[in-house]
N, C-alpha and C positions, 0 to 999 in steps of 0.2 A: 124655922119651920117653913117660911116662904122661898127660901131658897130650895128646901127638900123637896117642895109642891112642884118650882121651877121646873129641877135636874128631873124631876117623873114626866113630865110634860115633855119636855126634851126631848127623854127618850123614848116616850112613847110614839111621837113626831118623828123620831128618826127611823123609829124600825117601820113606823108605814110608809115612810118614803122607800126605804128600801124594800119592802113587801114587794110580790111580782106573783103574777099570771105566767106560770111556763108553762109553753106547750109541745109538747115531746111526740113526734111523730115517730112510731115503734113496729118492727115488726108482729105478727099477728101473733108468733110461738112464743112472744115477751109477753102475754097479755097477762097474762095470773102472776106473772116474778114483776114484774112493770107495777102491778095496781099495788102490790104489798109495799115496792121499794117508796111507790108513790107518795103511799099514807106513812109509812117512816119517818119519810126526808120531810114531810111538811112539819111533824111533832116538833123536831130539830131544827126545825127555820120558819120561824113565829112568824104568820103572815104571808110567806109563797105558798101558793097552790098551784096544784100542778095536773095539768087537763091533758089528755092520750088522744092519742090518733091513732089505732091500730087498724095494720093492713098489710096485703103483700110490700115486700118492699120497693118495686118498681113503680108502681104508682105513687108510691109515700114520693120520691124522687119527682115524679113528674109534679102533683102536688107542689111541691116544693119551688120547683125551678117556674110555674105558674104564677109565684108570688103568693102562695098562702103563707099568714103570719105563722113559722115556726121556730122553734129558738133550739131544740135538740134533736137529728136525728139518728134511729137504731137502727140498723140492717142485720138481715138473718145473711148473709153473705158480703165479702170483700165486691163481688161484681156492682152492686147496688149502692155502696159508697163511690166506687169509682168513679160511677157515674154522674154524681154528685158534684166528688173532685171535678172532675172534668170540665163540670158547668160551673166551678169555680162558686158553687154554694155551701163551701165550707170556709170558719174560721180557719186562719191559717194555724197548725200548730196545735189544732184541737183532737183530732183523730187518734182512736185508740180502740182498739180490742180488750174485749171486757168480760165477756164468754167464749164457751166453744160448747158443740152438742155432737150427736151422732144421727146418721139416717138408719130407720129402721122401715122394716116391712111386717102389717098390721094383719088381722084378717077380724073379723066379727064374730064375736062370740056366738055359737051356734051355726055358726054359717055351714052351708050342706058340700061349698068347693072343700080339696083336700088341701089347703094350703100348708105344708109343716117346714117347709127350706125355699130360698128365695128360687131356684131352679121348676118350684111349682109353679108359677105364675107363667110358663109355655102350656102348661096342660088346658088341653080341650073344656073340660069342665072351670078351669076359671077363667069363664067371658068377659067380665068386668073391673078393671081397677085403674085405680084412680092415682094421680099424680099432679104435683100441683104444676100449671103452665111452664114450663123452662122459659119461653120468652118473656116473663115479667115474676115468676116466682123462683125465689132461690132453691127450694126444694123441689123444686123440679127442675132446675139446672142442675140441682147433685145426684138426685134419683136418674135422669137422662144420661147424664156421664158415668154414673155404676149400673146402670144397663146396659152399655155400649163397652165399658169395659169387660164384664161376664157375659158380652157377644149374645146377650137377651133382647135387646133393642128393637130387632127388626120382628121378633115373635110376639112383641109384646106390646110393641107400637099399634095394632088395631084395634085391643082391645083397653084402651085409654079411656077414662073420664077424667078433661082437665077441670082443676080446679081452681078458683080464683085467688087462695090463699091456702096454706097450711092448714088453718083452722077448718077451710072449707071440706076437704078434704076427709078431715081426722070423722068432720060430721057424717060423711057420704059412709065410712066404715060404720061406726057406733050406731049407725041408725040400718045397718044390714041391705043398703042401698047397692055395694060393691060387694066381689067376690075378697078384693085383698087393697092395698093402699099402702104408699109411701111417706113415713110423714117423720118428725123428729122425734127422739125417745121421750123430750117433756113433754108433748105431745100426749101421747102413746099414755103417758102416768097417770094422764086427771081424769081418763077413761078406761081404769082397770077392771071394771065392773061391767065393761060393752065392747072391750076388744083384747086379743089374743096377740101379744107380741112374739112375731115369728121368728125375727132376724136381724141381727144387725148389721147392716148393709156397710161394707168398705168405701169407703170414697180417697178417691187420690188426693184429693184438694180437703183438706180439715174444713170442718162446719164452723166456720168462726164469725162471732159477731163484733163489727167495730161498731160505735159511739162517737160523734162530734156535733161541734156546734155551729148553728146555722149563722153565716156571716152577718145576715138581712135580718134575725131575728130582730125580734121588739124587745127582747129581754136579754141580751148577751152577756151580761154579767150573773144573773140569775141560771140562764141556761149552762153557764161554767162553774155555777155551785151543784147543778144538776147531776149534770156527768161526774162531777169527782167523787158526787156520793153515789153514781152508781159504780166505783170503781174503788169507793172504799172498804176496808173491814165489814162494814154495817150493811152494806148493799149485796156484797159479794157474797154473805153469807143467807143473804136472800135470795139468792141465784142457786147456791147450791141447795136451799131445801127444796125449791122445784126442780131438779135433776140437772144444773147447766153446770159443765165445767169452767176450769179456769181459763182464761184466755191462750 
């Protein structure tokens, strides 16, 4: 019996050694497949919790390279990892693609513009729409690039509201603040009840999100149990009930 008491103590001692605080800096359009994968992975791993940092992803990066403790981060775009790489704040070896989405164009339920094909957004009557920053958001670097590529760009460039995020954005439609808006189709999903999805926008560059882990983290072993379960069976199919594809 005193032996059995021992091996419990053990291992109760072992799994809180190993226990961890990860912290997963995510882009905004992960926010609802991110919390689900969140509360999963912690059932599955007695003792890690796991805290979010949701935001555009260009900030998440500067964040990062400032030295805030993070142990995994998510980009809505290959640009916003790069940059990362670049500053050399990635585990080597860690980096991977885990989703893929599509851009779409939004308009507001009720709204009085005629918004029905993305070629609407030159008309007189829609003053207002929104897109998120191209200089620090990914969806506005792929909204700006399939504007310039359907030659819309320079009609459409005055009547911009940038946005600080995805999220930002998706709020400026559903709240009837814009005439139209660019945002991702998961996005577009958790607001079917407040916005009218017009189109889905081609982009030449696929919407793809990579995953790795932060070299500096506090938690590098913990943040590489993170990512494999967002890239497992069990995660993956938590991506696909919020509308994300596969990588």
């Amino acid at each position: 019996m005193l032996k059995a008491g021992v091996a419990i103590i053990l291992a109760a001692l072992g799994a809180s050694a190993s226990a961890a605080d990860i912290t997963v800096s995510a882009a905004a359009s992960l926010t609802n497949a991110f919390k689900e994968i969140g509360a999963a992975y912690e059932k599955e791993h007695a003792g890690d919790k796991v805290q979010f940092n949701f935001a555009a992803s260009d900030p998440l990066v500067q964040q990062i390279s400032q030295g805030a403790p993070v142990d995994v981060f998510a980009s809505a775009d290959q640009d916003a990892m790069d940059k990362a790489d670049h500053q050399k704040l990635l585990a080597p070896g860690t980096r991977r693609n885990f989703a893929s989405n599509s851009l779409v164009l939004i308009a507001p339920q009720g709204g009085k513009a005629p918004v029905r094909s993305l070629n609407d957004v030159t008309q007189a009557a829609v003053a207002r729409i929104t897109i998120g920053n191209p200089a620090s958001v990914p969806v506005g670097r792929y909204t700006k690039a399939a504007l310039e590529n359907a030659r819309l760009w320079t009609a459409v460039a005055p009547k911009l509201i940038l946005g600080t995020s995805v999220r930002q954005c998706l709020d400026y439609v559903a709240r009837g603040e814009v005439d139209a808006g660019f945002v991702y189709a998961t996005d577009a999903a958790i607001v079917r009840d407040k916005v009218n999805l017009v189109a889905t926008v081609p982009t030449d560059t696929p919407v793809t999100y990579p995953i790795a882990v932060i070299a500096a983290g506090p938690q590098a072993a913990a943040g590489r149990r993170f990512a494999d379960y967002v890239l497992s069976p069990a995660g993956q199919a938590i991506l696909a009930k919020y509308g994300f594809g596969r990588p």
